[in-house]
C-alpha positions in Angstrom: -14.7 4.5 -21.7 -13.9 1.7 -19.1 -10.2 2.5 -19.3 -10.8 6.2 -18.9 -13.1 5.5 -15.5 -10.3 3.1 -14.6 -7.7 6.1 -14.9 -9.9 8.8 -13.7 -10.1 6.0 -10.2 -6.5 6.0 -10.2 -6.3 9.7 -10.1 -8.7 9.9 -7.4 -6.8 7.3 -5.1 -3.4 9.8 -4.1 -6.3 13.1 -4.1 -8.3 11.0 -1.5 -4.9 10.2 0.4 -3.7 13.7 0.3 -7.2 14.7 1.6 -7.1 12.1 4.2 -3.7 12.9 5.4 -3.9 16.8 5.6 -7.3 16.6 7.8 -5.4 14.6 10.1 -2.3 16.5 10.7 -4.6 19.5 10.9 -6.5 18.3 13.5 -3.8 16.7 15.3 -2.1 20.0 15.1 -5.6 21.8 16.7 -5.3 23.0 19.8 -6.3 20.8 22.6 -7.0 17.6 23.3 -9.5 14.1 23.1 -8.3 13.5 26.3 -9.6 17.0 27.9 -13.0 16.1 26.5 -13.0 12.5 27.6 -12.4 13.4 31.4 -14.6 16.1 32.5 -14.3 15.1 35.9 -11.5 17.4 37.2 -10.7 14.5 39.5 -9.0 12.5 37.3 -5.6 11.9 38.1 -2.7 12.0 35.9 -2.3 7.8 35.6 -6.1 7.7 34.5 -5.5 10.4 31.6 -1.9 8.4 30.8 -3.9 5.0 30.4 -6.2 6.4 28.3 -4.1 8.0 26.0 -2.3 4.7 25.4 -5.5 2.5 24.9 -6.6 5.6 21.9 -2.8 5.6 21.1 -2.1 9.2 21.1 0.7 8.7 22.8 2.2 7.5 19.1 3.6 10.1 16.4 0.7 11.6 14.6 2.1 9.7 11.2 2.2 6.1 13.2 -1.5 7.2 14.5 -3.1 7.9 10.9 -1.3 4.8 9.3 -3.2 2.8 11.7 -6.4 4.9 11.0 -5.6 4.5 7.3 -5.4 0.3 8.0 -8.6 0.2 10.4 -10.1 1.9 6.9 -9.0 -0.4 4.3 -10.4 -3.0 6.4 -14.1 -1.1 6.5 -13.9 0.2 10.1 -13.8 4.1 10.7 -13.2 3.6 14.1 -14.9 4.5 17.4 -16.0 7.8 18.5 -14.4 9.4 21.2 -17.3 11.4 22.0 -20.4 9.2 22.1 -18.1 5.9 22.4 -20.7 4.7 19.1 -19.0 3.0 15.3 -18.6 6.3 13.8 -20.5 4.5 11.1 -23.2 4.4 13.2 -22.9 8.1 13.8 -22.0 8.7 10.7 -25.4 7.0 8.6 -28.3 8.9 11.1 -27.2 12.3 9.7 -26.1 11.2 5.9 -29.6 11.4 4.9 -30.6 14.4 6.0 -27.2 16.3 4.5 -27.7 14.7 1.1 -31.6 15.9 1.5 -30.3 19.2 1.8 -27.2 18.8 -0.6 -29.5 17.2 -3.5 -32.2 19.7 -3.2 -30.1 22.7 -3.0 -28.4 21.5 -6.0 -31.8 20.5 -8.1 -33.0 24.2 -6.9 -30.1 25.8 -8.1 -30.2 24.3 -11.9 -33.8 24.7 -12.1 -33.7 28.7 -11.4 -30.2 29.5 -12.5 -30.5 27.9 -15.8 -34.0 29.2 -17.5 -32.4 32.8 -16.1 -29.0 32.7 -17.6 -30.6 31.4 -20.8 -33.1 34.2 -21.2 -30.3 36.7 -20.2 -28.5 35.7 -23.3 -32.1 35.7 -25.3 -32.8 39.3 -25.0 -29.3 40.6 -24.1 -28.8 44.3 -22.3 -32.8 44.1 -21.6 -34.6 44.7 -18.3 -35.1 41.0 -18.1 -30.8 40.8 -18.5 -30.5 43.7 -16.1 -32.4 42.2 -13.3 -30.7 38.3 -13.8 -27.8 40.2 -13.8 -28.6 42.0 -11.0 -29.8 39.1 -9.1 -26.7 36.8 -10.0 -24.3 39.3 -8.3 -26.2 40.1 -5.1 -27.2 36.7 -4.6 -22.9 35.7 -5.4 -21.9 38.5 -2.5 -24.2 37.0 -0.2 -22.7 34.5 2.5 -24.4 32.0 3.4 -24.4 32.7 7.1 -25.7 36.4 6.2 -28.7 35.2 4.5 -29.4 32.3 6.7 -29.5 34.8 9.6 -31.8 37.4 7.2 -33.7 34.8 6.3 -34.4 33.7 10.2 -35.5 36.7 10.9 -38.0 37.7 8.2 -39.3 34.9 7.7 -39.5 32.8 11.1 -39.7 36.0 13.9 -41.1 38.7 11.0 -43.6 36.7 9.0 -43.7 33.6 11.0 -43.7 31.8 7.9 -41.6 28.8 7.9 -40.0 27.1 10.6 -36.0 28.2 11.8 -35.0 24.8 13.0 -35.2 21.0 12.6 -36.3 18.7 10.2 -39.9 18.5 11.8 -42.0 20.4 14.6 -41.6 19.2 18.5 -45.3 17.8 18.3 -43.8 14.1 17.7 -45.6 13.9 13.7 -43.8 13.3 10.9 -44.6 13.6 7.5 -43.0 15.1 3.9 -45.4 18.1 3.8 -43.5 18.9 7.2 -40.4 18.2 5.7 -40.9 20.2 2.7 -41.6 23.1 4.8 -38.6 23.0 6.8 -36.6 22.1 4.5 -37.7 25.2 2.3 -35.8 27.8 3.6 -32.3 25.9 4.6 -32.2 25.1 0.8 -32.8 28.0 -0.5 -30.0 29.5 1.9 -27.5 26.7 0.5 -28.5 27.6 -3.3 -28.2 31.5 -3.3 -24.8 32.1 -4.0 -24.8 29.1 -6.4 -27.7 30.4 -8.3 -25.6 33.5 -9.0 -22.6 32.1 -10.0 -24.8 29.7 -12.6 -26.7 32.3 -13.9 -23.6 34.3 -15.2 -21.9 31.3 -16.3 -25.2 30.1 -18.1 -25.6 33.6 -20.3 -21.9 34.0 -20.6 -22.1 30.4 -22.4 -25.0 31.1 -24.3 -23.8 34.3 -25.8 -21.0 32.7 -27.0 -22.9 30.0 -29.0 -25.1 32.6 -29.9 -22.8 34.2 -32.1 -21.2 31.1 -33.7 -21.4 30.9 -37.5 -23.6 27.7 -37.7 -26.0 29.4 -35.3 -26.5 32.0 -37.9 -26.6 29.6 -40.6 -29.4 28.2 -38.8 -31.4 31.2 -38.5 -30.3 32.0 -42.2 -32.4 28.7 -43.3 -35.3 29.7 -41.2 -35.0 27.6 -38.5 -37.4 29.1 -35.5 -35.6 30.9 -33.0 -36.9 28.3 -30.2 -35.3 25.5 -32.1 -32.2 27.1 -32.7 -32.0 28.1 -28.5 -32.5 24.9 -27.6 -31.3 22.4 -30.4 -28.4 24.4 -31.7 -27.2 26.4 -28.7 -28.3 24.9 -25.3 -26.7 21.4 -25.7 -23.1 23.8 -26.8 -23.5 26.1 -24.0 -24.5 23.3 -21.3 -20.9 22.0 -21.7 -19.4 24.7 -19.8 -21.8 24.6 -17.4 -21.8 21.2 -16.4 -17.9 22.3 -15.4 -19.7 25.0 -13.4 -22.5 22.1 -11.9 -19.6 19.6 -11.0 -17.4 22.7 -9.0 -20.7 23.7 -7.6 -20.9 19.8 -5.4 -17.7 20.9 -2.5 -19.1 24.1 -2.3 -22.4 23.2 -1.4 -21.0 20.3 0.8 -19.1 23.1 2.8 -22.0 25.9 3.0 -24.4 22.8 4.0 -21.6 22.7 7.5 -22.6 26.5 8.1 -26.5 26.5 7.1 -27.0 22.9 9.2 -25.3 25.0 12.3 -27.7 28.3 11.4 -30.3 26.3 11.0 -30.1 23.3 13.3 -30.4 20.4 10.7 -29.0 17.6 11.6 -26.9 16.6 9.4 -23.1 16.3 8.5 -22.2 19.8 8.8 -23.7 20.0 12.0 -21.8 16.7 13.5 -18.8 17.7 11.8 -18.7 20.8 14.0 -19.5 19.2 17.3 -16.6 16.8 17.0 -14.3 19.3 15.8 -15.0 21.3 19.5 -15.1 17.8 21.4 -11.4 16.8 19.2 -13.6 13.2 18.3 -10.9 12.6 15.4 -12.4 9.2 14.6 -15.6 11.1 13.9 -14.1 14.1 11.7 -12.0 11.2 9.9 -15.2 9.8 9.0 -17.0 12.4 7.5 -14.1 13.7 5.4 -14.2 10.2 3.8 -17.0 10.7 3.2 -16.9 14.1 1.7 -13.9 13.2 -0.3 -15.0 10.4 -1.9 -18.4 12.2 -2.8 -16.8 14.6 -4.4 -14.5 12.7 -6.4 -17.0 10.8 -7.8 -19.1 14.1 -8.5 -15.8 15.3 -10.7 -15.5 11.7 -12.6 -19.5 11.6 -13.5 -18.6 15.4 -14.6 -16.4 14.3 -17.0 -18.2 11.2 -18.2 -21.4 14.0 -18.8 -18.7 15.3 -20.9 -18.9 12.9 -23.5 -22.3 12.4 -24.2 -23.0 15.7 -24.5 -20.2 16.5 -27.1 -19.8 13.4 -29.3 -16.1 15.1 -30.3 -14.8 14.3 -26.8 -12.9 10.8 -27.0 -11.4 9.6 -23.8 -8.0 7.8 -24.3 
């Protein structure tokens, strides 16, 4: 197992390099400049601008300038932000926690309704109760995420005046998790709705097809109860699948997270990500795509080690 992690890390080391060096040239390649954002003051002459672009050197090729990025990383430091003149770390730590609040709970949310729903699908196939899963997977897969964070805004924050449409807490100064909770609620279930309907269908699809093996019927044959034969016989089959499904679900929840934080004004990742991308702060965008990278690299190797203890057959080598 230790030599499969240690090959999996190896894998991950020219993926995270690749990842690392297309951001850069993309954003290099972005129309626009640090520079413009750095002197607002349309005073600024020309030697000012010049002096400044050498002390940042981007006045080197865009491979000589991501090389020395690539060394100020290996030796821990992200760099300094353009923008706010902060350690991107700095930057970078006040809005981790909310984005993995958001992330986490999107996720949990999504496996705790997608799951029991895909499951029962399979159950009682071509039923009203498959029907409407069914129906519900593929309105809530069509749905983008800025769609229903806008529908949701409306109905339930002007319409209903239910929850809250912005922040982490209310402008009254208090904190506390109940607040939290509640404005949390409806970012998350934003971030989740076209995940739940991907994992529904992948959830029955699996199921059906354990349903019909031979040793499920055996099973049944014997007398084993149908509830033991769902869940001992053909849920820990099925869940193999899905846990593919789980581990592809991580980047796209990351990404949607950029989009709801923006609808939604969490501040977290997604939301910083954006504001640096308008002000060119390529220390900062650098940053959080380590960030994102190696987050989802891991995601993929725990994936794989789930693998194995969920199907004893697997042997890594």
């Amino acid at each position: 197992m230790l030599k499969y992690i240690g090959k999996r890390l190896l894998i991950a080391i020219p993926t995270f390099l690749g990842i690392t060096i297309l951001v850069y040239a993309l954003s290099a390649m972005a129309p626009g400049s640090p520079l413009e954002m750095i002197f607002l003051d349309p005073n600024a002459t020309a030697e000012q601008m010049e002096a400044m672009r050498h002390k940042l050197g981007l006045d080197q090729p865009v491979w000589i300038q991501y090389l020395n990025w690539l060394g100020q990383l290996l030796q821990g430091n992200l760099g300094t932000s353009y923008r706010t003149g902060h350690a991107v770390w700095a930057d970078i730590s006040e809005r981790i926690g909310p984005t993995l609040l958001l992330t986490f709970s999107s996720l949990a949310f999504s496996i705790v309704i997608a799951i029991p729903l895909g499951i029962m699908s399979a159950y009682k196939p071509y039923s009203a109760w498959d029907y409407t899963s069914s129906a519900l997977s593929f309105i809530g897969a069509a749905i983008p995420n800025f769609f229903a964070g806008l529908v949701f805004v409306y109905l339930f924050s002007v319409v209903l005046k239910i929850f809250p449409s912005s922040g982490m807490y209310d402008t009254s100064g208090t904190r506390s998790i109940e607040m939290l909770l509640h404005h949390l609620f409806l970012p998350m279930v934003v971030l989740s709705i076209q995940q739940v309907g991907g994992l529904i269908r992948q959830m029955r699809g699996a199921m059906l097809d354990v349903l019909q093996e031979d040793y499920i019927r055996t099973a049944r044959a014997k007398g084993v109860l149908d509830k033991k034969v769902l869940i001992k016989h053909g849920l820990q089959n099925a869940f193999i699948p899905v846990v593919t499904r789980i581990g592809m679900m991580i980047p796209f929840l990351v990404g949607g997270a950029v989009v709801t934080e923006q609808i939604f004004a969490w501040p977290g990742l997604g939301s910083l990500m954006v504001l640096s991308i308008n002000s060119r702060d390529y220390p900062v965008i650098m940053g959080i795509t380590v960030f994102i990278a190696a987050a989802v690299l891991i995601g993929n190797i725990i994936v794989d080690l789930i693998y194995g203890l969920l199907d004893p057959k697997i042997r890594y080598s």
